[in-house]
C-alpha positions as CSV (number, residue, x, y, z in Angstrom):
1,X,-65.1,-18.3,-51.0
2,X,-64.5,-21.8,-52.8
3,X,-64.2,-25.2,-51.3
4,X,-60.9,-25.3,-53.4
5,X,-59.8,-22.0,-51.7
6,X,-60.8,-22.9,-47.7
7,X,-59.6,-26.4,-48.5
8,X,-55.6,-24.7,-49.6
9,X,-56.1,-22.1,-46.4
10,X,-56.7,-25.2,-44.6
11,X,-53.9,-27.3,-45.5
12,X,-51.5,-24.2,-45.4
13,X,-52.6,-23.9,-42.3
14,X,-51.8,-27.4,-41.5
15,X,-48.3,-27.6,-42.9
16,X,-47.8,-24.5,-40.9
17,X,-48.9,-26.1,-37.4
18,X,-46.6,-28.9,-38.0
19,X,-43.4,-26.3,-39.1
20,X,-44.7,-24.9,-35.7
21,X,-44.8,-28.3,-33.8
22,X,-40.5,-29.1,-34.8
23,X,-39.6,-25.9,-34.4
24,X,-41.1,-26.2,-30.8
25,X,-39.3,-29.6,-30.2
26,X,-35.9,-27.8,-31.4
27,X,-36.6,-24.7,-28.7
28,X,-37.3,-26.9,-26.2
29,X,-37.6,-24.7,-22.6
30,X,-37.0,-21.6,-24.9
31,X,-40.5,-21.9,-26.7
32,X,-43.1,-19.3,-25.9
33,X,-46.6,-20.5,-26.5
34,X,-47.9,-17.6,-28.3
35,X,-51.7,-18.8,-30.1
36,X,-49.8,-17.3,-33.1
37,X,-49.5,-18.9,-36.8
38,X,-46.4,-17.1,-37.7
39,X,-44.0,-17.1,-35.1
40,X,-40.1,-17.2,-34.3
41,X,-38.3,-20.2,-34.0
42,X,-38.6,-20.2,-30.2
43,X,-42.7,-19.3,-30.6
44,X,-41.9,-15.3,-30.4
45,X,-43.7,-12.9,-32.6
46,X,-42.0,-12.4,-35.7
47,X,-40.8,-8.2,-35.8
48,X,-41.7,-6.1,-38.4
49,X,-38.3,-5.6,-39.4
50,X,-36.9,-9.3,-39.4
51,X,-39.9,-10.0,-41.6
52,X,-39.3,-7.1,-43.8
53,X,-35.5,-8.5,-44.1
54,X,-36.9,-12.3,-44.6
55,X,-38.7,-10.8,-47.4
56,X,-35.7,-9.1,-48.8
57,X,-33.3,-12.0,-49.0
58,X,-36.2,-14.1,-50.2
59,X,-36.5,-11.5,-52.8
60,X,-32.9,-11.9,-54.1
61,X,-32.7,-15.4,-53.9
62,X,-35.8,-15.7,-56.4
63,X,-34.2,-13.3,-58.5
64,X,-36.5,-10.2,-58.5
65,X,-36.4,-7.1,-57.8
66,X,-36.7,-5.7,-53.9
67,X,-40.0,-4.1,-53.6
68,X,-41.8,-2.8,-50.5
69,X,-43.7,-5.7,-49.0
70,X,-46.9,-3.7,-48.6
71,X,-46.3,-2.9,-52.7
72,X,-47.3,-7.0,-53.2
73,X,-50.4,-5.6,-52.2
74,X,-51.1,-3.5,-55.2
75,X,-49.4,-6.2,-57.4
76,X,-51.5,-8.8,-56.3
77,X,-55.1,-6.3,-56.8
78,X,-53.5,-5.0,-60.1
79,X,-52.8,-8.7,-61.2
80,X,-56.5,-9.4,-60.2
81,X,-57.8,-7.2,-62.3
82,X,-55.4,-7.8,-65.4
83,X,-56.8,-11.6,-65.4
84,X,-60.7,-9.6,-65.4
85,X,-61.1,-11.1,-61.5
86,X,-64.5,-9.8,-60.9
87,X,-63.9,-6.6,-58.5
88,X,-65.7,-8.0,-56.0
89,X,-63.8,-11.2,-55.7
90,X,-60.5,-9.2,-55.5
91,X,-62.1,-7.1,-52.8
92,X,-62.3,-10.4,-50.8
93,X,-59.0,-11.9,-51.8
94,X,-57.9,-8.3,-50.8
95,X,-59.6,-8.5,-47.5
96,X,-60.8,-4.8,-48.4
97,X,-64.5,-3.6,-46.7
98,X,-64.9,-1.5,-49.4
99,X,-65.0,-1.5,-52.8
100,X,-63.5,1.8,-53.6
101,X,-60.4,1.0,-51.8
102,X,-60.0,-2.3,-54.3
103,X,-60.8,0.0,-57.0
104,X,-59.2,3.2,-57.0
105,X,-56.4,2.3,-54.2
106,X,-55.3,-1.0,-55.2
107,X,-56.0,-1.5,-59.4
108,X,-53.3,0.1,-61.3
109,X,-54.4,-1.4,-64.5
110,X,-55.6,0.6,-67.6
111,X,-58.8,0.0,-69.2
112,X,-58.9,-1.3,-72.7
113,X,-60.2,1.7,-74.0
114,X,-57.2,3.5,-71.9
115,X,-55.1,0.9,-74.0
116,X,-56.9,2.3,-76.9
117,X,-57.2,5.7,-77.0
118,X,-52.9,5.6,-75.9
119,X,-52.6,3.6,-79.3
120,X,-54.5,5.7,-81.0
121,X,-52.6,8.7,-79.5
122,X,-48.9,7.0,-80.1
123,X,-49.7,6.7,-83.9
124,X,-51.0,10.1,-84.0
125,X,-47.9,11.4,-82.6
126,X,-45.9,9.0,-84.8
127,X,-46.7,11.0,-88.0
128,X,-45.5,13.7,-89.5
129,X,-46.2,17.7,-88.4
130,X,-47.5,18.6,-91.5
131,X,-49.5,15.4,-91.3
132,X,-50.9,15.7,-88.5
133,X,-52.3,19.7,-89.7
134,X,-54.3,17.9,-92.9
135,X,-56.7,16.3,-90.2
């Protein structure tokens, strides 16, 4: 990993504590001291389901479309390997211990030669029957 990528998980981290230390303030009594990052405003671990929904409403405020929040998964590896991230690297952005699960789980990205050879077979199918007989 980069010194420009532990340095941005370490002020994110940062930024978070200090979220973390008003929030405690504003609970007051009501705050559970947890050891967690992401927590409730009273300290709490955050359920699965009121995260799911926090996800959801963020989703429609930004103005995209409501996906599965596991599915940002596979957008994030097949983004990865759209921009030619080197498999390996996307493996550990991916926090995958294997290889094959970044490659044939999480890449839904066609080859260039995939790109190709479906070019090659819309123009083929683009032409006429009779056309396509000559050949």
């Amino acid at each position: 990993m980069s010194v420009e990528a532990e340095q941005a998980h370490v002020t994110a981290l940062q930024l978070r504590l200090k979220a973390q230390q008003v929030a405690k303030r504003a609970a007051g009594e009501l705050w559970s001291d947890t050891d967690f990052v992401f927590t409730t405003r009273y300290g709490t671990p955050v359920e699965p389901r009121n995260f799911n929904r926090s996800f959801a409403t963020r989703s429609d405020a930004a103005g995209v479309r409501r996906i599965r929040l596991h599915d940002t998964r596979h957008t994030c590896g097949s983004l990865l390997a759209a921009l030619d991230v080197h498999p390996r690297i996307a493996m550990q952005i991916l926090r995958h211990s294997k290889i094959a699960v970044t490659m044939e789980v999480y890449t839904h990205v066609p080859s260039e030669a995939t790109r190709k050879a479906l070019r090659k077979l819309g123009k083929h199918l683009d032409k006429p029957l009779n056309a396509r007989d000559q050949k």
